[in-house]
N, C-alpha and C positions, 0 to 999 in steps of 0.2 A: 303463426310460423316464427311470428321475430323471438314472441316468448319461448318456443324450442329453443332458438340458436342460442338465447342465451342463456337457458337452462343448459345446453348441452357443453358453452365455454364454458359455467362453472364448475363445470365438472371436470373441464381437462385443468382448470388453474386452481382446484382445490385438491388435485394431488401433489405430492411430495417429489416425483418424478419429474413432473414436469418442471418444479423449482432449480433442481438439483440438474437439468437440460439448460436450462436458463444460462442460470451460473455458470456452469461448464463453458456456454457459447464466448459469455462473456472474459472469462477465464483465459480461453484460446485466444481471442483477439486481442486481448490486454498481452499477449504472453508475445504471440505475430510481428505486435507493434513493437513493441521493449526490443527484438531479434532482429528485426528490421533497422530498426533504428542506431544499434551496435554495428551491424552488418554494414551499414552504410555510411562512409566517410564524404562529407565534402572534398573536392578536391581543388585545391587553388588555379589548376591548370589545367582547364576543359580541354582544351583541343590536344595536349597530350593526351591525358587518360582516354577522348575519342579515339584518337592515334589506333592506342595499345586497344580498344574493343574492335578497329577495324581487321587487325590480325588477327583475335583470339576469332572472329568468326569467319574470315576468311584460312582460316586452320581447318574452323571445324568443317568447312563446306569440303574439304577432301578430304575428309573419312567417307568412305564409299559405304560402308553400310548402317550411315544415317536415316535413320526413318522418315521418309517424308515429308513428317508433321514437325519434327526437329529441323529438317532441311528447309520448308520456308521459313520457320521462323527467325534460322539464323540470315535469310537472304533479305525476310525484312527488315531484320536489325539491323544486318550491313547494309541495308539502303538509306535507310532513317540517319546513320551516320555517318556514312558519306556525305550525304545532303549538308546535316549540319558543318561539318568541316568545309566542302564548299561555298555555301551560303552563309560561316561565322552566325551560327545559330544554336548557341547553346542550348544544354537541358534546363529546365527551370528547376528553380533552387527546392531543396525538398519542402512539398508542402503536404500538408493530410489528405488534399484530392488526389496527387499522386499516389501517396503511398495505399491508398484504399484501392487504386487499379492496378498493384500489386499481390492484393488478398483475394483474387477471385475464384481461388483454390478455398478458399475460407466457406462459399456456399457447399459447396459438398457437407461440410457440416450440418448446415440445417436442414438440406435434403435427409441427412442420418435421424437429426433427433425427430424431423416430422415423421417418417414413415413408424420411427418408434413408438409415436401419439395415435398417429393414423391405423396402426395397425390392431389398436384395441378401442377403437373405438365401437365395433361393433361386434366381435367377440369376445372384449370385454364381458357385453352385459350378454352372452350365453353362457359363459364361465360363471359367471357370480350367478347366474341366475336369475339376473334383474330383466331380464328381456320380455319375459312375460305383462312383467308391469307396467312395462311402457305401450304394451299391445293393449292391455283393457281400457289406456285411457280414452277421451272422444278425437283421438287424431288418427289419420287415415299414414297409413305404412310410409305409402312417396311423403307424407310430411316428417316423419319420424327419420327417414332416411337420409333425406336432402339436410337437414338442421343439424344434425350432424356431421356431416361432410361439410357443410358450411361453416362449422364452427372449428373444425381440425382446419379449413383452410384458410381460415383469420389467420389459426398461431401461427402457420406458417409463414402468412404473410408481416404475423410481429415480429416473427424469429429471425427474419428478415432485415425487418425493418432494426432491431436491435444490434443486427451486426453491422449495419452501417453505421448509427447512430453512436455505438460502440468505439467503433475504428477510427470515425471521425474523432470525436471526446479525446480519446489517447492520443491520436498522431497529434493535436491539436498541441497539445500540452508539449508535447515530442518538436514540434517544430514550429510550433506557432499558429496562430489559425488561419491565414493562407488568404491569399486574394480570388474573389469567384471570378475572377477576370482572368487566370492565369490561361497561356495558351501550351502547347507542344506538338511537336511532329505524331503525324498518325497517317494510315494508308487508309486511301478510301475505297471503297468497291473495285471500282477501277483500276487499284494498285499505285495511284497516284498521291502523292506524300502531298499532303495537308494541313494548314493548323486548324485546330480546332480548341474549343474549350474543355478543360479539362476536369472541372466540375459537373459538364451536360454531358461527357461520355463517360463518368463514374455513374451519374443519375441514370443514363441509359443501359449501364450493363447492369447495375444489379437490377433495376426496374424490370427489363425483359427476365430478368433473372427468374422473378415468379412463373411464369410457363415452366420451366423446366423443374421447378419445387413442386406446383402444384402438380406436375404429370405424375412427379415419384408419391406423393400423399397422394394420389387419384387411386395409384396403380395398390400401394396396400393397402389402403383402403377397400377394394375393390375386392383382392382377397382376404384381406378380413370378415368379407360381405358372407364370400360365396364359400372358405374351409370355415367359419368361424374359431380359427385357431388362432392368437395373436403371436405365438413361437414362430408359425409355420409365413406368417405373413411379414414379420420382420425380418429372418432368412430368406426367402427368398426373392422380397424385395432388395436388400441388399447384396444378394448374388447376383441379381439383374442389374443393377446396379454399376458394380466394380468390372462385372463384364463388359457391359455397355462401354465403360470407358476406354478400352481396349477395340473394339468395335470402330472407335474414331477414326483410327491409325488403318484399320483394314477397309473402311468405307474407299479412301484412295486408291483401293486396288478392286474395290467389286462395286461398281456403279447400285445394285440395287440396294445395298445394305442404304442408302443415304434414306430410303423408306422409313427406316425401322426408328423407333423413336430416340435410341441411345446416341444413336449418331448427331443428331440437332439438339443435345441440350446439353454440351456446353457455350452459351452466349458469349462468352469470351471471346472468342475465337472468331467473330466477327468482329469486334471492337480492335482486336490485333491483325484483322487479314489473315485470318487461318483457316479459314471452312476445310470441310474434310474434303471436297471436291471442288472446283473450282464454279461450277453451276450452279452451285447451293448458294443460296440467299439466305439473310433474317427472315425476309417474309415466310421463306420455301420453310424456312426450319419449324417458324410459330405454326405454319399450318399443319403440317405432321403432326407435333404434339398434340394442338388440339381437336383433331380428329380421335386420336389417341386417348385423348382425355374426356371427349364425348361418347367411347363407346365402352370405354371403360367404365363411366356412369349409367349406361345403359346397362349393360351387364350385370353390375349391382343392381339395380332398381328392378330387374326383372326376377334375379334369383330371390333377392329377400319378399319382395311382393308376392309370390307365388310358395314361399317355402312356410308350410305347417310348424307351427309350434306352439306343441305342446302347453292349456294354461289350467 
């Protein structure tokens, strides 16, 4: 088995594709950081500039047809700065942990370029033809299938790991390399304003981050398994997708959609006190997905195991 998986990584790091996704990622986050870094001024005088954020969001809290998902997040803002104003508790000075739990818009990217990987992994080799070949050899289907999808959910897990890895390197160089001690305001479950560390809740979001990567790689993959078309399975992975994240915003208004897997996979949003419902947990969210994500592998493993072809 171990020799499939990594006969089947060679095969995704010996295309061209996959270099040119690499690059790209890294591209983006070098591009993130430089914008960020422009965009962001020190300012000599924290409790003014808090001042002036306690109005821009107590403004926006009267527009009446703010969405929801907009509307807490500006009440948590305004809470988190009130506090500090109260309690003379400045933001900590810019450091590359910060600025990385401002990229968490940045995984949608690797969600993109996996499903892209994912989605020819196994109508790939009906396209080319090669499918046959790998049925004569002495491995049984569930081994041929699983070493696959294990090796498309490495990259994911290095595509992963590169945009952090990534993000850090730059902001590093951008602002210095930053103390793993640093702390700042966060809202806990509870809604109760907390410090915490600021490096263990970067490590904590993109970490949980992998559930909601591997779900979307589960999910083309999945149809890759069962149209063997890899067009058909990066469209409509990606229409599931971009819908889902629209889905968020309507979960607060229909209790069941919190079911559905689009709704639990931005991680985020538990790291800022945003769930789409207020019942909804980490835990609630990681277990949707991988329900989701074990029948999704089931589905595969029983279409391809049972599907004739042609040798």
């Amino acid at each position: 088995m171990r020799g499939l998986v990594v006969n089947e990584s060679m095969k995704i790091y010996n295309r061209k594709l996959t270099w040119i996704l690499l690059l790209l990622l890294v591209a983006i986050v070098i591009g993130a950081s430089v914008l960020g870094k422009i965009n962001n001024t020190d300012s000599q005088d924290w409790r003014t500039e808090t001042t002036q954020f306690v109005q821009q969001y107590e403004e926006r809290l009267k527009i009446s047809e703010l969405s929801p998902m907009l509307r807490a997040d500006a009440e948590n803002k305004l809470k988190i700065a009130e506090y500090r104003l109260e309690n003379n508790i400045p933001a900590p000075s810019n450091n590359p942990w910060s600025a990385l739990l401002t990229f968490s818009g940045l995984v949608e990217m690797v969600m993109v370029f996996a499903i892209v990987i994912a989605a020819d992994m196994v109508a790939g080799e009906y396209t080319a033809g090669t499918m046959k070949l790998l049925l004569i050899r002495p491995h049984s289907r569930t081994k041929i299938l699983f070493s696959k999808y294990i090796a498309v959910s490495l990259f994911a897990v290095v595509m992963l790991a590169l945009l952090v890895a990534c993000g850090y390197a730059t902001n590093a160089l951008l602002y210095g390399v930053g103390g793993t001690h640093t702390t700042d305001l966060f809202l806990n479950q509870q809604g109760q304003i907390v410090q915490q560390n600021v490096m263990m809740q970067v490590i904590k979001m993109y970490g949980l981050s992998i559930f909601p990567v591997i779900g979307y790689v589960t999910l083309a993959f999945a149809i890759s398994t069962v149209l063997r078309n890899s067009a058909l399975a990066v469209g409509i992975s990606l229409f599931i997708m971009i819908a889902g994240n629209s889905m968020i915003e309507a979960t607060a208004k229909m209790e069941w959609l919190k079911y559905l897997p689009f709704a639990n996979s931005d991680i985020s949003l538990y790291i800022f006190h945003l769930p789409a419902r207020p019942e909804m947990t980490l835990g609630f969210s990681i277990s949707v997905l991988l329900v989701y994500i074990f029948t999704l592998i089931l589905i595969s493993w029983t279409v391809f195991k049972r599907r004739d072809v042609s040798i």
